[in-house]
N, C-alpha and C positions, 0 to 999 in steps of 0.2 A: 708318931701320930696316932693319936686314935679314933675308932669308930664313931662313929652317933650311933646310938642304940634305938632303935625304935618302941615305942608303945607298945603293949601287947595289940592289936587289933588294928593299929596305923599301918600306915601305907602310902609311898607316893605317891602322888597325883597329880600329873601335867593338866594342865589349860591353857587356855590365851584369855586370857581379861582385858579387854580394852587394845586389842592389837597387840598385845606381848604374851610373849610364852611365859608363862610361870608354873612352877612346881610349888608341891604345898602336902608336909608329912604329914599328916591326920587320919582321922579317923571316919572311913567313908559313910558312914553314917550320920555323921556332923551335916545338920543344915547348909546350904552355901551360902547364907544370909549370915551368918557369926565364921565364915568362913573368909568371906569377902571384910567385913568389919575390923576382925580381931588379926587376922594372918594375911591380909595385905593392906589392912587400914584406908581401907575405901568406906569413908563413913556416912555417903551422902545417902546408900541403899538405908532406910530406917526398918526400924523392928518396932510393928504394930500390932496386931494379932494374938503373931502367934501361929497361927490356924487358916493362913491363906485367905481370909475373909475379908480382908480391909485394902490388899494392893498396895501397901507402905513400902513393902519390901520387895518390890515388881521389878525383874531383870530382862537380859535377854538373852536367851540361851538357843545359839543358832540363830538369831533372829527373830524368834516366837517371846513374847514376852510370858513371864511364870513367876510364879511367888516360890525368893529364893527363900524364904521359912517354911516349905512344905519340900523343897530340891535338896536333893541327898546330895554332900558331895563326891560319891563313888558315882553318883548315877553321871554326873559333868565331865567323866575323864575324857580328854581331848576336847572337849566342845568351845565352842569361844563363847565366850561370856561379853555381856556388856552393860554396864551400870550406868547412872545418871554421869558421871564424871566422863566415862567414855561416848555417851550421847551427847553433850554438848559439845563434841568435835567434830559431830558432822554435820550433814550439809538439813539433813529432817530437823536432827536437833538444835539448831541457831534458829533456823524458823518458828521450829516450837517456842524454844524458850522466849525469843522475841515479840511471839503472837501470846506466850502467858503475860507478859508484861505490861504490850497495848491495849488489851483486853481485860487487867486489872484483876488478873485471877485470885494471884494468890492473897491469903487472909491470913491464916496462922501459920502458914506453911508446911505443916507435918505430914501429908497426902500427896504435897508436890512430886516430889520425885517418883511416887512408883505412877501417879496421874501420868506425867511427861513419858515413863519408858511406855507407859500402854497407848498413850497417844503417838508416840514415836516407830513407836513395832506399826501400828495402822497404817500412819501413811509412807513408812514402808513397803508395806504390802499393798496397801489400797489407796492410791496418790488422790484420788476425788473421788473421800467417800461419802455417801449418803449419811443422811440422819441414822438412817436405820444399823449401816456400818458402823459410824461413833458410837450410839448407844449399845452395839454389841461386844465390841470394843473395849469401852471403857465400866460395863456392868462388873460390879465387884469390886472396883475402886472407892474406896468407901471417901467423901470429903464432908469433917463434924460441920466448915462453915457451909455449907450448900453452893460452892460455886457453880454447879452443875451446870447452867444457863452460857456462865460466861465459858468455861471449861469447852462447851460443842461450837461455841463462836470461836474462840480461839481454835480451835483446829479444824474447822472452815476456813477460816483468815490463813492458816499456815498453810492451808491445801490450794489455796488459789495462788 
């Protein structure tokens, strides 16, 4: 039998993604956003940016949502992670995605998903939140069609 050899500067790294423990040899400096994509092919997280500025690539780490293109993956060991794929199994997330629906959010769809986790981490944390909540919320989530209007309906409509 032989070894695997590691990279010079690799390392494993335990997490939970989505409810499952997973291990992942890399390099802890690797984004968790080409981390998530490439080495366990969760492709629904998108890569916008770059630079944390747009929210495409919007996860949840612990439960705080974070742009995984600016999230080291040394900095995640052990944390649970959770991606639009892991959000729509639960109970915030079926609301959400059913209130983007009724509500007619989506246009192009390329904003969708890191929109949902920051909408999803909220009313996690803040079950009836204020205007004032949403918009702090979901500041930084960049959408090129402007759904902005129907986006804080919709998560009104999922909060009630």
């Amino acid at each position: 039998m032989r070894a695997i050899q590691s990279k010079v500067g690799e390392m494993a790294i335990s997490l939970t993604v989505n409810g499952k423990k997973r291990q992942v040899e890399g390099d802890p400096a690797k984004p968790l956003l080409w981390v998530l994509r490439e080495d366990f092919d969760l492709v629904g997280t998108k890569f916008g940016c770059g630079a944390g500025l747009c929210g495409a690539c919007t996860v949840h780490v612990d439960g705080q949502a974070v742009r995984s293109c600016q999230t080291l993956l040394g900095d995640v060991k052990g944390a649970a992670i959770t991606t639009i794929e892991g959000a729509a199994a639960t109970d915030v997330g079926k609301r959400i995605a059913a209130s983007w629906i009724a509500q007619d959010v989506p246009q192009c769809g390329y904003c969708q998903a890191g929109q949902i986790m920051s909408a999803t981490a909220l009313l996690s944390q803040t079950p009836k939140p204020t205007d004032e909540d949403i918009d702090a919320a979901m500041m930084g989530n960049l959408c090129r069609c402007s759904t902005y209007v129907r986006i804080r309906a919709a998560i009104k409509a999922a909060a009630a």
